[in-house]
NUKESE-689336 format. One line per field, with one value per residue (C-alpha): residue number from 1; residue in three letters; x, y, z. Coordinates in steps of 0.001 Angstrom, whole numbers, m for minus. Layout:
BEGIN
num = (NUM / ...);
residu = (Ala / ...);
X = (X / ...);
Y = (Y / ...);
Z = (Z / ...);
***
This chain:
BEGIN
num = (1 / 2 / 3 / 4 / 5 / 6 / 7 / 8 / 9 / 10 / 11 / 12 / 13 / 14 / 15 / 16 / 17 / 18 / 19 / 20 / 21 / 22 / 23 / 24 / 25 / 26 / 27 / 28 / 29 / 30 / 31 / 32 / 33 / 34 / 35 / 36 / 37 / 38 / 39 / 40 / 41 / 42 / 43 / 44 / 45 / 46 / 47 / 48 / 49 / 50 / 51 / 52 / 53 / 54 / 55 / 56 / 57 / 58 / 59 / 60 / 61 / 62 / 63 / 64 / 65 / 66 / 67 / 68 / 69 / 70 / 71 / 72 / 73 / 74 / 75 / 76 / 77 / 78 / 79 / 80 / 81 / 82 / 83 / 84 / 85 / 86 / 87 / 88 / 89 / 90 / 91 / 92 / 93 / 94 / 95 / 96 / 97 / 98 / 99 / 100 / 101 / 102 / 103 / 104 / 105 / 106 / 107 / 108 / 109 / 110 / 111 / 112 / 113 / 114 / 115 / 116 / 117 / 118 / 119 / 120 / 121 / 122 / 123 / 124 / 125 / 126 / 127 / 128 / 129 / 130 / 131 / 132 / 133 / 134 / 135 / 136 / 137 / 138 / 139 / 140 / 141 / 142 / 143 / 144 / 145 / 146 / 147 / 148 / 149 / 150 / 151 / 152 / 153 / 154 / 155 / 156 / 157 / 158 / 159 / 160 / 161 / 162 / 163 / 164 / 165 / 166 / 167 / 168 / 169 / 170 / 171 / 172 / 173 / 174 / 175 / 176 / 177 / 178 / 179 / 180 / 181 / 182 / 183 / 184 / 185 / 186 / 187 / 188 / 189 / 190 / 191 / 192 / 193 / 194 / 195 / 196 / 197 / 198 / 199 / 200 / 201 / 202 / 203 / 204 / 205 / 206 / 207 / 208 / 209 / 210 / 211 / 212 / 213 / 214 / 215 / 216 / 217 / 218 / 219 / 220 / 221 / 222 / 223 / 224 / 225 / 226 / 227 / 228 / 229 / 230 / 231 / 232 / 233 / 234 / 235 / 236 / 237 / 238 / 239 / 240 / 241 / 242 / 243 / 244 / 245 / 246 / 247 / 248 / 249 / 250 / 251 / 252 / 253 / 254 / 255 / 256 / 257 / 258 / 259 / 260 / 261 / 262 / 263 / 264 / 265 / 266 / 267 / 268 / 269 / 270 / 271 / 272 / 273 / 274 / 275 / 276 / 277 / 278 / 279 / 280 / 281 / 282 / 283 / 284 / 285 / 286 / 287 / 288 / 289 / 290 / 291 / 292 / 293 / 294 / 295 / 296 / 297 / 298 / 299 / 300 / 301 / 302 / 303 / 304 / 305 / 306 / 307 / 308 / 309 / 310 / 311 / 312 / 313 / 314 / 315 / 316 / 317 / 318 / 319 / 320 / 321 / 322 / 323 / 324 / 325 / 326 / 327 / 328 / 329 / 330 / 331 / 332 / 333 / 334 / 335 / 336 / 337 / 338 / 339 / 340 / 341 / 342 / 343 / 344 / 345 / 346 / 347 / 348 / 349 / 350 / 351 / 352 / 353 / 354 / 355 / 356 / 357 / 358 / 359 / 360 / 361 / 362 / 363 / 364 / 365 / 366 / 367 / 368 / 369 / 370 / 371 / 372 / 373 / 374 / 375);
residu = (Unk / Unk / Unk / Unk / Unk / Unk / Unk / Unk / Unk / Unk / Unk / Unk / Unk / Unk / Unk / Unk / Unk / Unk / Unk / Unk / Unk / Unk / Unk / Unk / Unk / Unk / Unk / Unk / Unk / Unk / Unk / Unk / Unk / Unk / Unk / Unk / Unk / Unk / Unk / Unk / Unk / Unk / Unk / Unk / Unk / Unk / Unk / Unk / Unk / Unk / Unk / Unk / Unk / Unk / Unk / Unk / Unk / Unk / Unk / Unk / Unk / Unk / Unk / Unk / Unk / Unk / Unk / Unk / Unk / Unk / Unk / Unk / Unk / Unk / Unk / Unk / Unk / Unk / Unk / Unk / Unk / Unk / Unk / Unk / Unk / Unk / Unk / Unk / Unk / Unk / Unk / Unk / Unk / Unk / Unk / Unk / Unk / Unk / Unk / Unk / Unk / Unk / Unk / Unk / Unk / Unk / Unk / Unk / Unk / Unk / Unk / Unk / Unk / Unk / Unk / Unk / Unk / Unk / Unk / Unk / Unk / Unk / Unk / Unk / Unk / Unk / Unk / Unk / Unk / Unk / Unk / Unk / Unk / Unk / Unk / Unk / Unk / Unk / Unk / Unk / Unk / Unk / Unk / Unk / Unk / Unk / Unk / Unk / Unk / Unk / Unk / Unk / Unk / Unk / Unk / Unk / Unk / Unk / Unk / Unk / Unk / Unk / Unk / Unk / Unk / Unk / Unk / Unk / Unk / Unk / Unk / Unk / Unk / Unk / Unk / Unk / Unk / Unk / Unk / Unk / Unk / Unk / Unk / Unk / Unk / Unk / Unk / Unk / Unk / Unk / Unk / Unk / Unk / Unk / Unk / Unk / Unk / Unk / Unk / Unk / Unk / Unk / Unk / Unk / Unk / Unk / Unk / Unk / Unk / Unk / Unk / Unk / Unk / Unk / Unk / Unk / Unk / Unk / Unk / Unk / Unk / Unk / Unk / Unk / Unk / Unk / Unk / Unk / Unk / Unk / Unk / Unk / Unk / Unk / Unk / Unk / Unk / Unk / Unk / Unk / Unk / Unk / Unk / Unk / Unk / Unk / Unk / Unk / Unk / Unk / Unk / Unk / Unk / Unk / Unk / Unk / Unk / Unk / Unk / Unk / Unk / Unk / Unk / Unk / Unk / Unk / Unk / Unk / Unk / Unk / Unk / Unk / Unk / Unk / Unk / Unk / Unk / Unk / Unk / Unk / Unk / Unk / Unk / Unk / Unk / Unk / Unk / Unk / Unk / Unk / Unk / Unk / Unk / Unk / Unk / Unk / Unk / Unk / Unk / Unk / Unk / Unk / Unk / Unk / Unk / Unk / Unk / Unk / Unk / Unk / Unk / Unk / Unk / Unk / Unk / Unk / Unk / Unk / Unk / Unk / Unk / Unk / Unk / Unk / Unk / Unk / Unk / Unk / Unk / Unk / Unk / Unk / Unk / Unk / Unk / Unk / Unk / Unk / Unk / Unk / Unk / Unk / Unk / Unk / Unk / Unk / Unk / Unk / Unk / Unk / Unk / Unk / Unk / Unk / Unk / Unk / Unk / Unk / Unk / Unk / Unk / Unk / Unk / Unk / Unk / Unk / Unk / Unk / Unk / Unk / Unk / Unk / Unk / Unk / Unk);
X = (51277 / 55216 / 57499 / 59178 / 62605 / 64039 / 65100 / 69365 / 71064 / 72768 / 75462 / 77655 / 77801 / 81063 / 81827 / 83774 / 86313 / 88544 / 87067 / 84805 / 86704 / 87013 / 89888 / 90620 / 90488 / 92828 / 94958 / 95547 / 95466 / 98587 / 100460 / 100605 / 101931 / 104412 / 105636 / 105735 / 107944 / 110419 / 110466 / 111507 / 114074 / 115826 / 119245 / 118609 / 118496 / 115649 / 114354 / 113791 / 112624 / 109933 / 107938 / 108133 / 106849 / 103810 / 103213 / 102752 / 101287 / 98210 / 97897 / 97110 / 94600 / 92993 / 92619 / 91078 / 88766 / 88266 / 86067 / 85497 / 81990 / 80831 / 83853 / 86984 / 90464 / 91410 / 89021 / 89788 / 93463 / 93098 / 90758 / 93326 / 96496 / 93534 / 92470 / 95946 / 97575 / 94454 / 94142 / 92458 / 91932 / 89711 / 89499 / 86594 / 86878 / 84236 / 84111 / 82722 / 79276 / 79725 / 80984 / 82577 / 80303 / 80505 / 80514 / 77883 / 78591 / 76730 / 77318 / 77259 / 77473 / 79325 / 78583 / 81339 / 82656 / 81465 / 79695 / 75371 / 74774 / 77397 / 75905 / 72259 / 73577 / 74901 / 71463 / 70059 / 71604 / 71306 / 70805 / 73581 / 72609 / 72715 / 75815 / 77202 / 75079 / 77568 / 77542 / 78518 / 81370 / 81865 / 81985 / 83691 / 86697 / 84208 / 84020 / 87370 / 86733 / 84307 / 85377 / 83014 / 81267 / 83304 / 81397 / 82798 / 81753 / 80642 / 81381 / 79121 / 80680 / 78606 / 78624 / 80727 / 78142 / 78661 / 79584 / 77980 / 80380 / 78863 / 78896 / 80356 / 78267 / 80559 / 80260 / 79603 / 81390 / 79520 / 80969 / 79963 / 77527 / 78288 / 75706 / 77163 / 80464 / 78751 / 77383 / 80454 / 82556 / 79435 / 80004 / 83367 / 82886 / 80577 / 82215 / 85862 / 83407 / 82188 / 85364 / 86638 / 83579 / 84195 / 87541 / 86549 / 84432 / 86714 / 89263 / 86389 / 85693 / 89219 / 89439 / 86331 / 87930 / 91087 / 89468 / 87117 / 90384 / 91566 / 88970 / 88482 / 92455 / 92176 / 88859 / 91150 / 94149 / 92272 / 90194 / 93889 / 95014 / 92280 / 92844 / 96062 / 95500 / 93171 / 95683 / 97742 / 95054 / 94135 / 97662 / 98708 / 102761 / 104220 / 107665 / 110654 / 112408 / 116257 / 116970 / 120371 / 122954 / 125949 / 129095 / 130834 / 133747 / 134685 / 137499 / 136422 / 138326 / 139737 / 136871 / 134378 / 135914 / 136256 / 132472 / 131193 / 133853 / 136094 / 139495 / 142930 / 144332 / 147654 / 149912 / 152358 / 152089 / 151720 / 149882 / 146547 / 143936 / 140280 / 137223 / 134843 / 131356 / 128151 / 124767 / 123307 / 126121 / 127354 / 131008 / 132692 / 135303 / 137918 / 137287 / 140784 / 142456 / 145066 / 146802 / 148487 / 150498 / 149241 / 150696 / 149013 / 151493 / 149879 / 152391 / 150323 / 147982 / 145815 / 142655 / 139978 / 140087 / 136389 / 135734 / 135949 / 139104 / 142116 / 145530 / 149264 / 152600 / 154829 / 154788 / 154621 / 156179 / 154347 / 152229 / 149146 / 147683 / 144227 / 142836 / 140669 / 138540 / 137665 / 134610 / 136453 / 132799 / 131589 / 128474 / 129409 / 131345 / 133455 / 134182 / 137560 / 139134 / 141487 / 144707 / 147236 / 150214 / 151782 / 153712 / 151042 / 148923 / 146209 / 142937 / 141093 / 139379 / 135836 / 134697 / 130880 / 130103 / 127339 / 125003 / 125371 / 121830 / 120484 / 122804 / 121573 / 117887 / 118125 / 119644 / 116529 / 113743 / 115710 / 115936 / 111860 / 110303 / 112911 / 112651 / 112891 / 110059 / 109602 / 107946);
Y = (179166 / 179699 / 176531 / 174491 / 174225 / 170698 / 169021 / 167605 / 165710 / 168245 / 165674 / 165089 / 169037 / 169883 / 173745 / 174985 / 177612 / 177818 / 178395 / 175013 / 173081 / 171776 / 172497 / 168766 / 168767 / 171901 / 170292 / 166626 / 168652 / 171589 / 168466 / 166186 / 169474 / 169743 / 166711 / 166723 / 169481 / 167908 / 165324 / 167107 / 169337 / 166054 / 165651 / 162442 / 161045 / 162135 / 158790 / 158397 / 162411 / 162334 / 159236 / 160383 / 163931 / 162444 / 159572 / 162638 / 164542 / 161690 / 161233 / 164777 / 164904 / 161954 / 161943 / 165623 / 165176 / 161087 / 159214 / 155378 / 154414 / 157515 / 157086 / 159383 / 157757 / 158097 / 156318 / 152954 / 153677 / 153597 / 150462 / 148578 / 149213 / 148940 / 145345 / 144041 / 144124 / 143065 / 139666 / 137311 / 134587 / 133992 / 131090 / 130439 / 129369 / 128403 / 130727 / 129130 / 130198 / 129500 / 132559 / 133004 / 133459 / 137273 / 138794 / 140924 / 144247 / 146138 / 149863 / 151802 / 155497 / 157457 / 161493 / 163119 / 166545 / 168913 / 171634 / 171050 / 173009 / 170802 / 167470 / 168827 / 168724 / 165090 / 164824 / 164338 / 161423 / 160822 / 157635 / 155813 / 156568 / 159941 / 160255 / 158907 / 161352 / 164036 / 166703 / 164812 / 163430 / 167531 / 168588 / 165982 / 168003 / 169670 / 166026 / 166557 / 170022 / 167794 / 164940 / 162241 / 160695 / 157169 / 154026 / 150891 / 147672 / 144723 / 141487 / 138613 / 135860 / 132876 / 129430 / 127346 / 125041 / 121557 / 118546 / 115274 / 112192 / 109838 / 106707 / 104098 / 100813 / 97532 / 95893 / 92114 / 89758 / 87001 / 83530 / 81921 / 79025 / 75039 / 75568 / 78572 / 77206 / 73485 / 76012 / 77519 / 74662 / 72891 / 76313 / 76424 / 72621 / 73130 / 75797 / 73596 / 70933 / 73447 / 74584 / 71518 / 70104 / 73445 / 72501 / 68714 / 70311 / 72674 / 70250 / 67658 / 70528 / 71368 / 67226 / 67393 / 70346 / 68918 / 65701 / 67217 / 69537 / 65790 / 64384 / 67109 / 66873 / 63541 / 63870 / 66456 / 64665 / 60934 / 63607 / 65092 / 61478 / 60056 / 63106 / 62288 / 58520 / 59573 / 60487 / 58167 / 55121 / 56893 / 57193 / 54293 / 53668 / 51392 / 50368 / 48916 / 46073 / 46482 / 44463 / 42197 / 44226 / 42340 / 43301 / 46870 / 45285 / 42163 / 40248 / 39376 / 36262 / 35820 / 33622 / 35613 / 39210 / 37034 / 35711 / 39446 / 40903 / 42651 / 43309 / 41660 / 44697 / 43315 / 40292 / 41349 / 39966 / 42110 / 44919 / 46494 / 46450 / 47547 / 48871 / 51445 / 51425 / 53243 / 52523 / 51212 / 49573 / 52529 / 53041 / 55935 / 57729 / 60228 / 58872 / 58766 / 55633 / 55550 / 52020 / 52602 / 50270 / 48910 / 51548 / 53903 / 55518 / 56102 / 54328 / 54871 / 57392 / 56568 / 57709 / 56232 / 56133 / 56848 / 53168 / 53553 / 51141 / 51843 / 50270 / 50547 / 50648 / 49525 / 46224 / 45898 / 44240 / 41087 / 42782 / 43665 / 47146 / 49116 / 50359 / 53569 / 55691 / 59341 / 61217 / 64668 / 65975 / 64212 / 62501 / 59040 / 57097 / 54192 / 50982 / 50679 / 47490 / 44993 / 43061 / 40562 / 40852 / 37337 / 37534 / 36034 / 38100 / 39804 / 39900 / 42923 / 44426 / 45629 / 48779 / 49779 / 53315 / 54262 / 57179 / 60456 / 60953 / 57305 / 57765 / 60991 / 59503 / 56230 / 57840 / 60711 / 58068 / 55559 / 58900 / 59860 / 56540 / 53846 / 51770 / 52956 / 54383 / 54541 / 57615);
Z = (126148 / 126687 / 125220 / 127555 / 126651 / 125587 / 128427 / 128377 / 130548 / 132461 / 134548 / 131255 / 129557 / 129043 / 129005 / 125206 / 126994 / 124017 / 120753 / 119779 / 122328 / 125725 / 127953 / 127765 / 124131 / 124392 / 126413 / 124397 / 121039 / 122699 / 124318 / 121200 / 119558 / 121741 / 121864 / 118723 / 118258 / 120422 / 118519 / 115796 / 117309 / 118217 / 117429 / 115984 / 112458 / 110172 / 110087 / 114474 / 114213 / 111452 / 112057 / 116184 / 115322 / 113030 / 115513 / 118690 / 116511 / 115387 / 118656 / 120175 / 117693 / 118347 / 121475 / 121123 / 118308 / 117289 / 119550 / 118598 / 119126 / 120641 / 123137 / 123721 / 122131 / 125828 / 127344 / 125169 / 125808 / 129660 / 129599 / 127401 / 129757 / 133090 / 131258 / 129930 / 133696 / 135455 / 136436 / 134139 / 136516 / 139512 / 142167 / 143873 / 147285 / 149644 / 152751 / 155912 / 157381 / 160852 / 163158 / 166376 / 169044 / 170281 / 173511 / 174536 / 175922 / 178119 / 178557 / 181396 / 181239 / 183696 / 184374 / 183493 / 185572 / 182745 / 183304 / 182913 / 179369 / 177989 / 179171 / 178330 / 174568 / 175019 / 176349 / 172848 / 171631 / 167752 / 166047 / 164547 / 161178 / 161706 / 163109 / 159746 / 157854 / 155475 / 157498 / 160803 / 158645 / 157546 / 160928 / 162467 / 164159 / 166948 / 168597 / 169598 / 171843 / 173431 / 175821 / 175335 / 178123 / 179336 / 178935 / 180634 / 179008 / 180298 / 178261 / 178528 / 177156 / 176301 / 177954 / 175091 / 174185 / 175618 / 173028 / 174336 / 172744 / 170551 / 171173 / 169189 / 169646 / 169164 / 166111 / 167019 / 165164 / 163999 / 163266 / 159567 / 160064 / 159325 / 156278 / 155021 / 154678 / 153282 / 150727 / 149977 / 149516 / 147314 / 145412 / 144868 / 143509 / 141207 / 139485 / 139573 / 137371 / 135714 / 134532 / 133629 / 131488 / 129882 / 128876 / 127807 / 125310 / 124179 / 123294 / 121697 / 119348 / 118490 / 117879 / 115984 / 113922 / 113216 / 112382 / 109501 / 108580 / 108075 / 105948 / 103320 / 102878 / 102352 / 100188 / 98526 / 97738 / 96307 / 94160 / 92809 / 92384 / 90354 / 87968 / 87684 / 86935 / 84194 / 81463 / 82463 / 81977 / 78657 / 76735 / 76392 / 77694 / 75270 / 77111 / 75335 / 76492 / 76166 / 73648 / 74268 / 72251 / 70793 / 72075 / 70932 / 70084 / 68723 / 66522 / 62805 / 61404 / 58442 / 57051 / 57882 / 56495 / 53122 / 52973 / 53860 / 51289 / 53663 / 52360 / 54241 / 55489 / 56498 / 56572 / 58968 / 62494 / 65362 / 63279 / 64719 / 62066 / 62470 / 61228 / 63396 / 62377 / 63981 / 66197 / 63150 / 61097 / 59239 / 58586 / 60759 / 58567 / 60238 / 63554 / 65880 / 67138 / 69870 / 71020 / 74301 / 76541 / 79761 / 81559 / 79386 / 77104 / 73950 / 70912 / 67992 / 66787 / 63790 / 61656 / 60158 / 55764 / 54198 / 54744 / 58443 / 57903 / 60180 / 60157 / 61848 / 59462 / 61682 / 63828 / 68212 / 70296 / 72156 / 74718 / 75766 / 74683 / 74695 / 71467 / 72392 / 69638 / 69808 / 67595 / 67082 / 66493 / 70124 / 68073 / 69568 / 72189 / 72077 / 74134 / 75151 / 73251 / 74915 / 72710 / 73315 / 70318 / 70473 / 66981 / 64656 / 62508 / 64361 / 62600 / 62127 / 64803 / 64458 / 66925 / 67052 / 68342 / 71194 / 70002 / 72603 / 71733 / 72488 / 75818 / 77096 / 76337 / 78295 / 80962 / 81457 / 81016 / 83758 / 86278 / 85090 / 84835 / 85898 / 82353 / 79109 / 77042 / 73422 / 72775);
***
């Protein structure tokens, strides 16, 4: 038996003219070279001519011999530049189905004035499909030595169909009835009492709220105050009554500076004599003593001995005067002191300071508790 031979698809052979290669091939592969070598002969710098004459030159040669998933360079070249400009949008629009009515024509052939072996070979008319067959379409320039026979047409045109109007029947009006409007209005009632018990009970809550808001601060604030009145009922508050001081200053007679064994500190009238003692009987020594006028002009300025003693060397005239004392070291304070000089002897004078301390203590408790407390 004699071997077939392998069948190929015979529609995509190409024929190798030159060499191994196709006269397209050929053709990519001799222009890239030549474009190449235009590119070089350029009178250009070498660094527009070079990378030119390499690019031309790549591409000759791929478009000849590289094909990119069994396709030709080319062809993905011309589908990019087909795809980038063609549209990439599309709007669908709905086209109508209904058509014009057509007119019917009816032919009617008329014998020409031809001879009778040229209308014997009209005589065989051909279908319509074979008039549009290849070689009708081939040999289409004999029609024209051949007048055609002349057909007048007939048009039928169709009766436009007749619309009957619709029509529209009145839409009756119909009046509300006396019970559908009692209904309405017992409706619109209810909901208006509706509404407003709604509301009572909205503000009995908010009372009812506030209320309990109420009691729990007041629960609240007797539970605060009976721990507060607990220390107080257990430390016991043991409050001093002011005892009735004697007066700060005061005039010791002669008798009575003898019998507690004061010394005379002068004979002369109209001299100011004193002592200055402390809270607690203690004698005050360097304390200052100033007698000024009524008018306050200060005419003597004394000072205190170690015995808290103080006394003027020179006499004054009959007068009035104030006797004022000042702690240089601000530990106590003094009660201004009153004389009248009438030219006798004035007895001695006896001063008794007010602790800063004891001050400054009554003072807080009165603005804390109102009386005094002995802590």
């Amino acid at each position: 038996m004699e071997q077939h031979p392998v069948p190929q698809n015979v529609t995509t052979f190409q024929f190798r003219l030159i060499g191994d290669m196709t006269i397209k091939q050929f053709g990519y592969l001799a222009g890239g070279a030549i474009l190449a070598f235009v590119s070089y002969k350029l009178p250009l710098p070498f660094f527009f001519t070079w990378p030119m004459t390499v690019l031309f030159g790549l591409l000759g040669f791929g478009f000849a011999f590289v094909p990119i998933e069994e396709r030709p360079m080319d062809v993905w070249v011309l589908s990019f530049l087909k795809n980038v400009y063609s549209p990439t949008q599309f709007i669908w629009h709905r086209i109508s189905t209904t058509s014009e009515p057509k007119a019917v024509q009816k032919e009617t052939t008329q014998k020409p004035a031809v001879s009778e072996s040229i209308s014997r070979l009209y005589s065989l008319q051909q279908s319509p499909a074979q008039r549009k067959s290849f070689w009708d379409n081939l040999f289409g320039w004999l029609d024209d030595l051949f007048p055609q026979p002349m057909t007048a047409t007939h048009q039928m045109v169709k009766p436009t169909p007749i619309i009957s109007p619709v029509i529209q029947k009145p839409i009756v009006q119909t009046q509300p009835s006396s019970e559908y409007l009692g209904l309405q209005t017992k409706i619109k009632t209810l909901e208006q009492q509706l509404n407003e018990k709604t509301q009572t009970e909205l503000k009995a809550l908010e009372l009812q709220k506030q209320m309990l808001d109420t009691v729990k601060q007041k629960q609240y604030m007797e539970a605060e105050l009976i721990k507060l009145r607990k220390p107080v009922s257990q430390k016991p508050i043991f409050v001093q009554q002011t005892p009735t001081k004697g007066p700060t200053v005061k005039i010791i007679p002669p008798e009575a500076a003898t019998r507690a064994g004061l010394p005379r500190l002068t004979t002369f009238s109209n001299v100011v004599t004193g002592i200055v003692k402390d809270n607690i009987g203690g004698l005050l020594p360097g304390v200052l003593v100033t007698v000024r006028d009524k008018e306050g002009v200060p005419l003597r300025a004394l000072k205190t001995n170690k015995l808290g003693q103080f006394a003027a060397s020179t006499q004054l005239p009959n007068g009035t005067y104030i006797v004022e004392i000042e702690d240089p070291r601000s530990r106590y304070l003094f009660d201004r002191a009153q004389i009248t000089l009438n030219g006798s002897v004035m007895p001695a004078i006896e001063i008794v300071a007010k602790s800063k301390r004891d001050i400054n203590r009554e003072e807080l408790s009165k603005q804390i508790f109102g009386q005094t407390v002995n802590s």
